[in-house]
C-alpha positions as CSV (number, residue, x, y, z in Angstrom):
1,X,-20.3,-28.5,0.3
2,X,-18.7,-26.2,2.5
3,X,-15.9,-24.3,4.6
4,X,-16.6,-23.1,8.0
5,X,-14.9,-22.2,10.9
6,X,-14.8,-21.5,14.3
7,X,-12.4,-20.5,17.6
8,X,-12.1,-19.3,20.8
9,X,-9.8,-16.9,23.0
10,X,-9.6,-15.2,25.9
11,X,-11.5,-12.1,24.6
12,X,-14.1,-13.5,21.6
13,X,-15.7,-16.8,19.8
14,X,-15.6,-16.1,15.7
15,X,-17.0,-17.9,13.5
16,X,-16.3,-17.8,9.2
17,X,-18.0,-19.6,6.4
18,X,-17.6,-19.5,2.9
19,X,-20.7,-18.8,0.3
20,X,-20.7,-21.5,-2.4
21,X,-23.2,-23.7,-3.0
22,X,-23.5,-26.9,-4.5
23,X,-26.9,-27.5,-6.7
24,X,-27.4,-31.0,-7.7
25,X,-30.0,-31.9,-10.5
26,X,-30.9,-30.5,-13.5
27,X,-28.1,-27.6,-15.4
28,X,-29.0,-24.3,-14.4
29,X,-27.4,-21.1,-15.7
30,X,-24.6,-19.2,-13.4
31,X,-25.8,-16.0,-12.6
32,X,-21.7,-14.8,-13.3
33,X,-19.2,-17.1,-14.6
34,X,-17.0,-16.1,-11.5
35,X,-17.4,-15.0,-7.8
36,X,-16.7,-11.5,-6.5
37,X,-13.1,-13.4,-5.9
38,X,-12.6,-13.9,-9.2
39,X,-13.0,-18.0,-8.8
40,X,-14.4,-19.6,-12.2
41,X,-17.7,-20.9,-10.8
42,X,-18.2,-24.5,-11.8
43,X,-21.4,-25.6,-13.9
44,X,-21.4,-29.8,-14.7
45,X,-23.7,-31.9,-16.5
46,X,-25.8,-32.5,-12.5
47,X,-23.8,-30.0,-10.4
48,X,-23.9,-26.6,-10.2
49,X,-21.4,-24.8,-7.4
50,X,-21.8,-20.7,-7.5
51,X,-21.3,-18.1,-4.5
52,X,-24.6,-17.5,-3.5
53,X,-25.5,-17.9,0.4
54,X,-24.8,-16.8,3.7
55,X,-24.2,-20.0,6.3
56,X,-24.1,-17.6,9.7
57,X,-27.5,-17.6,11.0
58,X,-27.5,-15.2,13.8
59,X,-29.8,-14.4,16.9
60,X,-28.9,-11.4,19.2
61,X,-25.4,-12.3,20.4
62,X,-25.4,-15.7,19.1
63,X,-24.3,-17.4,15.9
64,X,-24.1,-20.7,14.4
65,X,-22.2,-21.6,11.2
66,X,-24.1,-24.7,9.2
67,X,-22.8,-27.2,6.8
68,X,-23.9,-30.4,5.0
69,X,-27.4,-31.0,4.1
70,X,-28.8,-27.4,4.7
71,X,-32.7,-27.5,3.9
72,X,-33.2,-28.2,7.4
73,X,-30.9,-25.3,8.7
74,X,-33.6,-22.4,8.9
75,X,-36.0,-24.6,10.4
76,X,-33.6,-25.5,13.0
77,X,-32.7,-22.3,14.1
78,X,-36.4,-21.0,14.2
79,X,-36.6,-23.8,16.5
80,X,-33.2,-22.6,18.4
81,X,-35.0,-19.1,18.5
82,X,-38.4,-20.1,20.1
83,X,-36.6,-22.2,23.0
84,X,-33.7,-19.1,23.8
85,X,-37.0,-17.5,25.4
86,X,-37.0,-20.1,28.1
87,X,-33.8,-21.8,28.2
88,X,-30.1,-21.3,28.4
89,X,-28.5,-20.6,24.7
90,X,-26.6,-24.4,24.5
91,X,-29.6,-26.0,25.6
92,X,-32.5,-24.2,23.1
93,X,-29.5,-25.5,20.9
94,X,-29.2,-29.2,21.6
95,X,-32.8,-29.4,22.0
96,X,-33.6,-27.8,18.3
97,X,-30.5,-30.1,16.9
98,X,-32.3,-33.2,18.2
99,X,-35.6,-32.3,16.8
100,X,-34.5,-31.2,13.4
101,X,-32.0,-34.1,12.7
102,X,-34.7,-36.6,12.2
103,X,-34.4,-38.6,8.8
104,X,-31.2,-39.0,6.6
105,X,-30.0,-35.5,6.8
106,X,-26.3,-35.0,7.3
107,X,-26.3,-31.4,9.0
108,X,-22.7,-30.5,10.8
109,X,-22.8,-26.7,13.1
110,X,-20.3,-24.6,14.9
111,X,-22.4,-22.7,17.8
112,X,-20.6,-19.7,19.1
113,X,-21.8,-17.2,22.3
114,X,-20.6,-15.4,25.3
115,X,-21.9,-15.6,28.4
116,X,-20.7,-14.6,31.7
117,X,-18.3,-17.8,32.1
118,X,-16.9,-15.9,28.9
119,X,-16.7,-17.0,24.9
120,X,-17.9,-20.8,24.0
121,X,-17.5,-22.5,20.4
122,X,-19.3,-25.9,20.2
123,X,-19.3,-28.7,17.4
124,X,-22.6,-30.7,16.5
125,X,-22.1,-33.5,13.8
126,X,-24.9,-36.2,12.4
127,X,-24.0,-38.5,15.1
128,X,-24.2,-36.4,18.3
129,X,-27.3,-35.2,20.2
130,X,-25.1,-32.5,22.1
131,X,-22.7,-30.1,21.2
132,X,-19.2,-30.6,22.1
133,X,-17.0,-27.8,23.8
134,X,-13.9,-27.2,21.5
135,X,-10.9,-24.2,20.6
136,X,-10.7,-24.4,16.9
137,X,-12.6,-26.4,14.7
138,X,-14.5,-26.9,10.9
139,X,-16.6,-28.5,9.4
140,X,-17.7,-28.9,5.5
141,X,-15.9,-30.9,2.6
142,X,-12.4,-31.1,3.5
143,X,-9.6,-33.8,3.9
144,X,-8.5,-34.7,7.7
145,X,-5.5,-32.7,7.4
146,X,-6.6,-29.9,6.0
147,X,-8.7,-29.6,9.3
148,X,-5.9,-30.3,11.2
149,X,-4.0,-27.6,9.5
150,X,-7.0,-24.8,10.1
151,X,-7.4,-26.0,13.7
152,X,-3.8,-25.3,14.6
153,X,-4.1,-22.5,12.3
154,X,-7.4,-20.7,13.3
155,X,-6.1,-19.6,17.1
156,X,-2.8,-18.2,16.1
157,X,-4.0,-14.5,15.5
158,X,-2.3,-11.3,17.0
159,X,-2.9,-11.0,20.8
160,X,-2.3,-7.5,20.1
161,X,-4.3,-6.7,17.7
162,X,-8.6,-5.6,18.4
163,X,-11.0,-8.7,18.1
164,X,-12.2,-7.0,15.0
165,X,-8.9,-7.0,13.3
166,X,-8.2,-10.6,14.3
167,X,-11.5,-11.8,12.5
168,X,-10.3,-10.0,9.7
169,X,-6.9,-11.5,9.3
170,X,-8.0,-15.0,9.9
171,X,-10.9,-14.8,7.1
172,X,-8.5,-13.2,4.4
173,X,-6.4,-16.4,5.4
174,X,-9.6,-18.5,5.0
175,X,-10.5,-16.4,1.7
176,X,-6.6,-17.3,0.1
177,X,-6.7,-20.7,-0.6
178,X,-9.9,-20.4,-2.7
179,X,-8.4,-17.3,-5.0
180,X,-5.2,-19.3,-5.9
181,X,-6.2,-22.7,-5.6
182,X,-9.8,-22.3,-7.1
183,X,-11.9,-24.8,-5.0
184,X,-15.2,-24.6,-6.7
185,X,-15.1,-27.8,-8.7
186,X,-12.7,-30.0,-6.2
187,X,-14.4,-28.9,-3.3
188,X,-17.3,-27.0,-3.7
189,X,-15.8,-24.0,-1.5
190,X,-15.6,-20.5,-2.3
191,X,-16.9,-17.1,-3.0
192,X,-16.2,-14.7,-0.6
193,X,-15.8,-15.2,3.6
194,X,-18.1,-14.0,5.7
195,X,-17.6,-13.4,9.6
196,X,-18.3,-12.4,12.8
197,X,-17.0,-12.3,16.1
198,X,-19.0,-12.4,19.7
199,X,-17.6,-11.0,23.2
200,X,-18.6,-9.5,26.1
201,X,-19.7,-5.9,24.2
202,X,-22.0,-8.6,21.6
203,X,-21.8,-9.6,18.4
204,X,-20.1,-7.8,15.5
């Protein structure tokens, strides 16, 4: 279970994800009894959730934020790597998402590049065998309209401000609900935000 998001402006793509994971199975200990946030991690009789990974895989000036079923996520992005030698960035990407979503896995991804046509953010879900084009999106284990509210929310950052500084605003947004709400147990989503942002200088 997981938070990330992604959208576009004139300038930059960004992407943010959240760093809790879910552990189903047997108990196992919390390394700290609360994220770097302060959130009480959760420990249940099957479930574990505890800050503990990164979900932006990144190659040169291109990113992808994963959520769902994530033991295929490396794997798919070695595969995304191996096929950016020889073909365009969206199409190494819909051709590794159709090869690694074989089985029952439930794997959702926001894609995120620049290229000369300028900054692209694309969705891929369990049911799709192409990414689609989009300005503000997430994915991971919210309600409808709570995704409704961060897609309207997401592109409403400073036009004045740097790229930089609008990433930065928009994940300590992102980060808020987690510190006062405490989302580990409901949700599954917290520990601290992690982000980056892509334009025409590259990725940051």
């Amino acid at each position: 279970m997981t938070l990330c998001a992604g959208w576009v402006d004139s300038e930059a793509v960004y992407l943010a994800a959240d760093s809790a994971v879910s552990r189903l199975g047997n108990p196992r200990i919390l390394r700290h009894d609360y994220s770097s946030f302060g959130e009480m991690q959760y420990q249940g009789s099957v479930r574990t959730v505890e800050e503990s990974a990164l979900k932006i895989l990144r190659h040169q000036n291109v990113a992808a934020a994963f959520s769902g079923d994530v033991s295929g996520m490396n794997d798919l992005f070695t595969n995304f790597i191996q096929g950016s030698h020889f073909m365009l960035t969206r199409e190494a990407f819909d051709a590794a998402w159709v090869s690694s979503q074989g089985g029952e896995k439930k794997l959702w991804a926001l894609l995120g590049y620049h290229d000369q046509a300028g900054p692209h953010l694309f969705k891929y879900d369990p049911t799709t065998v192409s990414g689609e084009e989009t300005r503000s999106d997430c994915i991971g284990y919210l309600n409808e309209d709570d995704k409704q509210f961060l897609r309207e929310m997401l592109p409403q950052t400073l036009k004045q401000t740097s790229v930089r500084d609008r990433l930065v605003s928009t994940a300590c947004r992102i980060q808020r609900p987690g510190m006062f709400l405490n989302l580990m147990e409901s949700h599954g989503i917290g520990g601290h935000i992690a982000g980056c942002s892509i334009d025409k200088d590259g990725l940051r």
